[in-house]
DSSP file (Angstrom, degrees, kcal/mol; ACC not computed):
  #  RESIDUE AA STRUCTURE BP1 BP2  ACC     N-H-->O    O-->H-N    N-H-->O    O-->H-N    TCO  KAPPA ALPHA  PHI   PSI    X-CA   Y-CA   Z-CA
    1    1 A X              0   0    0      0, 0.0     2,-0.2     0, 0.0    72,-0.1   0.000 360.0 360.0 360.0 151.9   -1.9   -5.8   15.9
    2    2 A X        -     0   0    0      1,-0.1    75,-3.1    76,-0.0     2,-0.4  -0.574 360.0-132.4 -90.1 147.8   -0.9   -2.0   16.1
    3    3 A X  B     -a   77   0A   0     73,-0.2     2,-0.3    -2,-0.2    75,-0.2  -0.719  28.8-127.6 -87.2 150.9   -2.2    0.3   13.8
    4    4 A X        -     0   0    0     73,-1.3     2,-0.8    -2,-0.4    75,-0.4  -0.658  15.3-117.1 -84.1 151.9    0.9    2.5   12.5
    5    5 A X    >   -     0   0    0     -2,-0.3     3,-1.7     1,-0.1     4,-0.2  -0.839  28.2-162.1 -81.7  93.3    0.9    6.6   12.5
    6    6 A X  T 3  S+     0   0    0     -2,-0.8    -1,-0.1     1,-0.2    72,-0.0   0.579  90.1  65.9 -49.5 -10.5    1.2    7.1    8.9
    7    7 A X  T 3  S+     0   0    0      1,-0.1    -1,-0.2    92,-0.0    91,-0.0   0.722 105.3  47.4 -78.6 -22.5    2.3   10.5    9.3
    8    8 A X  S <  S+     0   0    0     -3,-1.7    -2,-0.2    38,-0.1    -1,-0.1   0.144  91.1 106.0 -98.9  -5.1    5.8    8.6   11.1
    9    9 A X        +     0   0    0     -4,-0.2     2,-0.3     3,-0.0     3,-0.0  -0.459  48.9 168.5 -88.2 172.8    5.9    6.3    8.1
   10   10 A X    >>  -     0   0    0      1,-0.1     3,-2.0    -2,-0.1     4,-0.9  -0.961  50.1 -88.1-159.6 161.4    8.9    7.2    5.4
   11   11 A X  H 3> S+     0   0    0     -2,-0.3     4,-1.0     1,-0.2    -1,-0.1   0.679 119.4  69.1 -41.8 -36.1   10.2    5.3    2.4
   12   12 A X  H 3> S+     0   0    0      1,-0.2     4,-0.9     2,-0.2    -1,-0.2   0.795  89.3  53.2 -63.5 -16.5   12.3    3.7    4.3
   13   13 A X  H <4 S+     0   0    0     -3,-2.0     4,-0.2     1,-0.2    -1,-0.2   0.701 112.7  44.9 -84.8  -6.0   10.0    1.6    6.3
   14   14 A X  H >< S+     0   0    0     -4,-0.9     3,-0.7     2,-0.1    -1,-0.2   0.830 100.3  72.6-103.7  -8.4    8.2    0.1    3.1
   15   15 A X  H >< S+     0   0    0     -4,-1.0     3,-3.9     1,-0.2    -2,-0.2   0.953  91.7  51.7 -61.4 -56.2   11.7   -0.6    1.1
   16   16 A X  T 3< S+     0   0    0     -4,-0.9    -1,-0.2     1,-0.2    -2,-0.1   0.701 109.9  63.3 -49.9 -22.0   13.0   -3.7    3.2
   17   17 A X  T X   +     0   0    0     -3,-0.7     3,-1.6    -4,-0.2     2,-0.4   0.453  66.2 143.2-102.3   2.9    9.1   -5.0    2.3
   18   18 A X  T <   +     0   0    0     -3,-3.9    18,-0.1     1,-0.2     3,-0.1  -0.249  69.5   4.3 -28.5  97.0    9.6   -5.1   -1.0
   19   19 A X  T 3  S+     0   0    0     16,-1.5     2,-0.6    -2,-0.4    -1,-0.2   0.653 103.8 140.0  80.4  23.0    7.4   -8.5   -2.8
   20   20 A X    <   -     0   0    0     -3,-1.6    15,-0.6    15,-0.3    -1,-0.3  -0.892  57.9-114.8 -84.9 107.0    6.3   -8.8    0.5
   21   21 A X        +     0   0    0     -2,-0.6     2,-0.2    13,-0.2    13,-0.2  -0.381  31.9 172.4-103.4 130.7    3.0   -9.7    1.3
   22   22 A X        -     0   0    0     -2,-0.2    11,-3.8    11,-0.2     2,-0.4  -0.675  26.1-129.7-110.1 159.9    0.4   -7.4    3.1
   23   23 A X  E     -CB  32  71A   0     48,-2.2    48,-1.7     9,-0.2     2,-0.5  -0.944  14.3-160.7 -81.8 100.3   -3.4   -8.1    3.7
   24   24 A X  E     -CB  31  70A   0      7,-2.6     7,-3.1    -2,-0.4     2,-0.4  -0.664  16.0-131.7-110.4 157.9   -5.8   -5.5    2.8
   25   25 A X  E     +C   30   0A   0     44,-1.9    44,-0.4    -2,-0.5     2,-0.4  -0.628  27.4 173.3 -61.5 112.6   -9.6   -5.7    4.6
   26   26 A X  E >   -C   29   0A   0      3,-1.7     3,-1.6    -2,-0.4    42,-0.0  -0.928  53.6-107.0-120.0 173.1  -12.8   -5.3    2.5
   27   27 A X  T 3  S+     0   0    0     -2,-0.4     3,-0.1     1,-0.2    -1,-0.1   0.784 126.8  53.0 -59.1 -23.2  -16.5   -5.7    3.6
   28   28 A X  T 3  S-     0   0    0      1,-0.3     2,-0.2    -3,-0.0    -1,-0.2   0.692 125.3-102.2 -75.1 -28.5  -16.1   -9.4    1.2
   29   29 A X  E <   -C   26   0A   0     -3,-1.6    -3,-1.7     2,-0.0     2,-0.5  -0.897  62.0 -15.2 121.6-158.7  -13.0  -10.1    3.4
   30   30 A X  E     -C   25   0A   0     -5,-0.2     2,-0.4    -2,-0.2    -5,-0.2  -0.750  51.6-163.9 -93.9 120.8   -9.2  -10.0    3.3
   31   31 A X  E     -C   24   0A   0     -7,-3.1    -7,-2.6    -2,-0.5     2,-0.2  -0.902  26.8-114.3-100.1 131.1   -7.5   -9.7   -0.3
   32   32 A X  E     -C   23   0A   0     -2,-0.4    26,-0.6    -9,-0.3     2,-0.3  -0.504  30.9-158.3 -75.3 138.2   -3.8  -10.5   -0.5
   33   33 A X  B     -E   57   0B   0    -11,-3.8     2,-0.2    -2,-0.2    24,-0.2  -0.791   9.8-164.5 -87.4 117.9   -1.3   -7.8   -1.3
   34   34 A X        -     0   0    0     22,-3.5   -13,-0.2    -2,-0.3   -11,-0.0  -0.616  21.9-129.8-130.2 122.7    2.0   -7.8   -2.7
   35   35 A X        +     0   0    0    -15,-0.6   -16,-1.5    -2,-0.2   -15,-0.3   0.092  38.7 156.2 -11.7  91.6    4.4   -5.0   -2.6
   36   36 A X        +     0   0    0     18,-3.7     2,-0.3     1,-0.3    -1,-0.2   0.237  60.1  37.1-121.7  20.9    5.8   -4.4   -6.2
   37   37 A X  B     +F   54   0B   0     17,-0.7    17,-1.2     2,-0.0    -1,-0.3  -0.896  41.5 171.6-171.0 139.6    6.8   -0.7   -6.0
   38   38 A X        +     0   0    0     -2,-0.3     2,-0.2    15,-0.2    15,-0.2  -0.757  26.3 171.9-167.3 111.4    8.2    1.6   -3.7
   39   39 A X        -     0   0    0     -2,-0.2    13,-1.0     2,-0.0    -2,-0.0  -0.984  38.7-117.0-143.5 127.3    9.2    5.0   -5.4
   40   40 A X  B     -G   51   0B   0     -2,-0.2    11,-0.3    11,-0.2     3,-0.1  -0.015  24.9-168.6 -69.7 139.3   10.3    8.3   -4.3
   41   41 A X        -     0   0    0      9,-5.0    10,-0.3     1,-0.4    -1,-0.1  -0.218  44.9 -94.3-125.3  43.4    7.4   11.1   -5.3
   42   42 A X        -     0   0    0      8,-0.2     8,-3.5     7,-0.1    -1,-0.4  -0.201  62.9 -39.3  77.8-172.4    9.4   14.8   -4.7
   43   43 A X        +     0   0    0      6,-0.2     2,-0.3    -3,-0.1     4,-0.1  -0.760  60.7 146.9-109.0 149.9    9.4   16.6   -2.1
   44   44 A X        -     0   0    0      2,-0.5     5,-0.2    -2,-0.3     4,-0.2  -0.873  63.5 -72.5-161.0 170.8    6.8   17.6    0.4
   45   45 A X  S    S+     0   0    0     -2,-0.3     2,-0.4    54,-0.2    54,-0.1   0.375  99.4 100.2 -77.5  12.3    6.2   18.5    3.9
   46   46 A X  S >  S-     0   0    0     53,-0.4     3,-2.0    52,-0.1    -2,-0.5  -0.898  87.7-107.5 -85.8 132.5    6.7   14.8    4.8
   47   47 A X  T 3  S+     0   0    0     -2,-0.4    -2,-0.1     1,-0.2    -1,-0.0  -0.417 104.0  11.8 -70.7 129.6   10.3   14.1    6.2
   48   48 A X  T 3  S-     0   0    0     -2,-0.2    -1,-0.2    -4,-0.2     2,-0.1   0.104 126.2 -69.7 118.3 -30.7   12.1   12.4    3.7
   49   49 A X    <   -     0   0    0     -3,-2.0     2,-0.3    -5,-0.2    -6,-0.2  -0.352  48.5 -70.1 112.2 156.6    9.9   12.9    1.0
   50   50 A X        -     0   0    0     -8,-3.5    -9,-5.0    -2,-0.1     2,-0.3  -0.598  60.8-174.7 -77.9 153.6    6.5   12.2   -0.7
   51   51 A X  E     -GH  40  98B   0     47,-1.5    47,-1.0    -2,-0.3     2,-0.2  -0.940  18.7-124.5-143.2 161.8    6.7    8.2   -2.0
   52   52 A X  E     - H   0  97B   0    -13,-1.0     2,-0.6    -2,-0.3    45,-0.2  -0.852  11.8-164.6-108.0  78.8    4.6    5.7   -4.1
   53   53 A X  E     - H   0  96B   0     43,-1.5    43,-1.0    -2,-0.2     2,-0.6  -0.580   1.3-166.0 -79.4 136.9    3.5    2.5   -3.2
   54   54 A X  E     -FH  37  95B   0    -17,-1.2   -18,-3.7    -2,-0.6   -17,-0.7  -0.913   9.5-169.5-108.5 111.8    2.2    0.0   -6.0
   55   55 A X  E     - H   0  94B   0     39,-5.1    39,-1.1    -2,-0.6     2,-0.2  -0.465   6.5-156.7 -96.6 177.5    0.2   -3.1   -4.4
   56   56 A X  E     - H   0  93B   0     37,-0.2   -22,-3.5    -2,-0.1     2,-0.3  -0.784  14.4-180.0-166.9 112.6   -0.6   -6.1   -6.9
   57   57 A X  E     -EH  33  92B   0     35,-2.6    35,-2.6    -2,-0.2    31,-0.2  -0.880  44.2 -68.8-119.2 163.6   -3.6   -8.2   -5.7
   58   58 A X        -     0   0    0    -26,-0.6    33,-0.1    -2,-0.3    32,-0.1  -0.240  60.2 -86.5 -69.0 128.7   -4.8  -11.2   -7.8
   59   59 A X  S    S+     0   0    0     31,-0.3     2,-0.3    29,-0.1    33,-0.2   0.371  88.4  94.5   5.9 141.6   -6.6  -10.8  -11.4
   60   60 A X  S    S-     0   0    0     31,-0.2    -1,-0.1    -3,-0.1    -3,-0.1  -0.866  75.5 -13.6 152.7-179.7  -10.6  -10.2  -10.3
   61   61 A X        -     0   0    0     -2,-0.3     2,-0.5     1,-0.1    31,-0.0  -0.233  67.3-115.7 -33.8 132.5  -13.0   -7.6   -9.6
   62   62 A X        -     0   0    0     22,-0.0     2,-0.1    30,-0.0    -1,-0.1  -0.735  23.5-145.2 -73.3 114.0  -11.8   -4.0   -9.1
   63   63 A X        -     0   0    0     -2,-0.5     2,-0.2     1,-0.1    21,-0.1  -0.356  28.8 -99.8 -82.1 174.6  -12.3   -2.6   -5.8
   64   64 A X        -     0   0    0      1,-0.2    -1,-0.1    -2,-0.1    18,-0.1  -0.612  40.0 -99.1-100.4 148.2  -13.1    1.1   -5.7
   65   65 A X  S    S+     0   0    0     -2,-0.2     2,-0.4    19,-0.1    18,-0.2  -0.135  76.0 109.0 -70.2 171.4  -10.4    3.4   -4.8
   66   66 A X  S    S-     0   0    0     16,-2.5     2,-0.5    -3,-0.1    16,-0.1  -0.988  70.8 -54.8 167.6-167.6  -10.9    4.2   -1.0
   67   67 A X        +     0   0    0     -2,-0.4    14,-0.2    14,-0.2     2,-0.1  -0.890  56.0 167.3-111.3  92.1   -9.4    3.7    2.5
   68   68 A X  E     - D   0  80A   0     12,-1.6    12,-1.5    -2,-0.5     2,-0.5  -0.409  37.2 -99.9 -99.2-169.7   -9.0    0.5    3.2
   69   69 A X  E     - D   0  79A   0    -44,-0.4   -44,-1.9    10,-0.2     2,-0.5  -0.952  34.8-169.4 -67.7 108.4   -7.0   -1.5    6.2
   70   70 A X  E     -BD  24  78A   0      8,-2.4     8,-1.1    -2,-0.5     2,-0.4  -0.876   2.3-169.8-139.9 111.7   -3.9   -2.7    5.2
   71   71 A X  E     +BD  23  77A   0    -48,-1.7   -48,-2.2    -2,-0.5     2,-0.3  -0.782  13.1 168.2-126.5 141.4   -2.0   -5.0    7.4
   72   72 A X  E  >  - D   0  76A   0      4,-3.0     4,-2.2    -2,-0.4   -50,-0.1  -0.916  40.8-120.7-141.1 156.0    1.8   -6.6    7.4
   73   73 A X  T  4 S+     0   0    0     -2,-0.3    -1,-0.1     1,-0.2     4,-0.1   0.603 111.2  33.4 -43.3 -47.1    3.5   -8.5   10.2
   74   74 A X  T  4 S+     0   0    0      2,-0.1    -1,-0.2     1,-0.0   -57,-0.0   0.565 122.2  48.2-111.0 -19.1    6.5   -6.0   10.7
   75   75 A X  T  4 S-     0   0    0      1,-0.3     2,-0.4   -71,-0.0    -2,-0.2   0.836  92.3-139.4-111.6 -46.0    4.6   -2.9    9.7
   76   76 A X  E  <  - D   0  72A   0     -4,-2.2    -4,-3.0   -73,-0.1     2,-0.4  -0.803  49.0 -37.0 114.9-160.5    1.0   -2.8   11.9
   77   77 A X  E     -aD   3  71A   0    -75,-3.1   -73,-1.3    -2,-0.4     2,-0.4  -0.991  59.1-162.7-118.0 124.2   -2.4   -1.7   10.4
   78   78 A X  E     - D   0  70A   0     -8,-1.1    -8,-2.4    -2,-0.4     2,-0.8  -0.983  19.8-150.7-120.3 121.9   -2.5    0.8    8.2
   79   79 A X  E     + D   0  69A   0     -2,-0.4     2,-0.3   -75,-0.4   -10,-0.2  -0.780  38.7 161.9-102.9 114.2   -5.4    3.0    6.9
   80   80 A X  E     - D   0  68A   0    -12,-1.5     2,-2.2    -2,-0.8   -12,-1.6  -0.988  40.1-124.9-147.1 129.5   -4.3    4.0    3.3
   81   81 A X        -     0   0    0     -2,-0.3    16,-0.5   -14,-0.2   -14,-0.2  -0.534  30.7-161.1 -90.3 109.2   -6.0    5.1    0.8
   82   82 A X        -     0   0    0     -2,-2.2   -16,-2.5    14,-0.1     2,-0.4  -0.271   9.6-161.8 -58.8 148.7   -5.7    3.2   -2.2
   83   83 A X  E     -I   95   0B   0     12,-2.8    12,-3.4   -18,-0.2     2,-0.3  -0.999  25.1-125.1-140.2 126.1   -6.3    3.9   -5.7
   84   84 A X  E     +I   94   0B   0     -2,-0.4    10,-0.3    10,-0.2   -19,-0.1  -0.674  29.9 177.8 -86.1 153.7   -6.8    1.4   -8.2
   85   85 A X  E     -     0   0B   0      8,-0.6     2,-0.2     1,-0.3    -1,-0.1   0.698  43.9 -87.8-112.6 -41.5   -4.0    2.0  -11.4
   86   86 A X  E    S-     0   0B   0      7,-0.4     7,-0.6     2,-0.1    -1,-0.3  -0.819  74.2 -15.2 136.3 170.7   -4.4   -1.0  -14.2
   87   87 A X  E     -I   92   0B   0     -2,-0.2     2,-0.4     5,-0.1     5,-0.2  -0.303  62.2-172.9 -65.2 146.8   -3.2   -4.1  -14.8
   88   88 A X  E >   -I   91   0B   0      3,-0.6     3,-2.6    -2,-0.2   -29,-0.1  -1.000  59.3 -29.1-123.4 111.9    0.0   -5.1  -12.8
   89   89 A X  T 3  S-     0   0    0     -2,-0.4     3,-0.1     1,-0.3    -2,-0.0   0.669 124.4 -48.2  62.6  25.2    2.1   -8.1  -13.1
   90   90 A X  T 3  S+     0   0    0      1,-0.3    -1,-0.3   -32,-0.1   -31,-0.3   0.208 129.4  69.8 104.0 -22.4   -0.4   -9.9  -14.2
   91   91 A X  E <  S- I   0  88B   0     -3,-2.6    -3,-0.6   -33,-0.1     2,-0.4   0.196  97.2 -58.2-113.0-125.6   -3.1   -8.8  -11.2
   92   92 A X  E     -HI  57  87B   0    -35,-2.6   -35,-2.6    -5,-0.2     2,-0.3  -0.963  55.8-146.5-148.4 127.8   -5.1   -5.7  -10.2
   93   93 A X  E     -H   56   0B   0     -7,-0.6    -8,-0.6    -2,-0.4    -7,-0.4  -0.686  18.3-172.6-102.7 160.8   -2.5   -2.9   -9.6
   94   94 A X  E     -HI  55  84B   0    -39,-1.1   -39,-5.1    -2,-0.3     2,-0.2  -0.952  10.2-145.3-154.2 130.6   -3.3   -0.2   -6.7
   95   95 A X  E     -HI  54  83B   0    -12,-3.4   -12,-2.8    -2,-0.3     2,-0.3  -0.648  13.7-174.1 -95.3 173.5   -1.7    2.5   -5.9
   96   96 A X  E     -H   53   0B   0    -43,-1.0   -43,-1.5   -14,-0.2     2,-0.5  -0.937   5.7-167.9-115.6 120.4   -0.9    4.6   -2.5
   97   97 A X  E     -H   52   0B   0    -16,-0.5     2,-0.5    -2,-0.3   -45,-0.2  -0.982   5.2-168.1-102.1 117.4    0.9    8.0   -2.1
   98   98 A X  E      H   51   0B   0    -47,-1.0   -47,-1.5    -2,-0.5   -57,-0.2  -0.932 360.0 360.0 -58.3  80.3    2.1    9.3    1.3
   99   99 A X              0   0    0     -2,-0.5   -53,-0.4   -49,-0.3   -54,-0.2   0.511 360.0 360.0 -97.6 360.0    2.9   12.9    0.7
């Protein structure tokens, strides 16, 4: 699978992928993702704007924020650094910002 140029990525390409589910990689193995937020964050020297993605992987251990892989079907692989937030919907919320 292709990794995506995150610098080419925009709010639009993660809206249609709302509840969607992406994989992300850790040294343990692959934890499922699902898209539950996808939110405009002002303005910046990205066209289009800075945005907010909110992942929500199942109730468990808390990974450490970092850069992990993060992989969808429509989308590629994508190396984003995540931040974990709190509970989410019932799982272990993480955020991403792309500004």
């Amino acid at each position: 699978m292709a990794s995506a140029d995150l610098a080419a990525l925009a709010i639009g390409d993660f809206t249609p992928h709302l509840d969607a589910n992406f994989d992300m990689q850790t040294p343990a193995g692959a934890v499922p993702l699902r898209l539950a937020a996808v939110d405009p964050a002002g303005n910046s020297g990205r066209p289009g704007g800075a945005f907010s993605l909110i992942f929500v992987a199942p109730k468990g251990p808390w990974l450490p924020q970092g850069i992990y892989p993060v992989t969808h079907p429509a989308l590629g692989v994508m190396e984003i650094f995540l931040v974990p937030v709190g509970t989410a919907s019932g799982g272990n919320g993480y955020q991403a910002i792309f500004t």
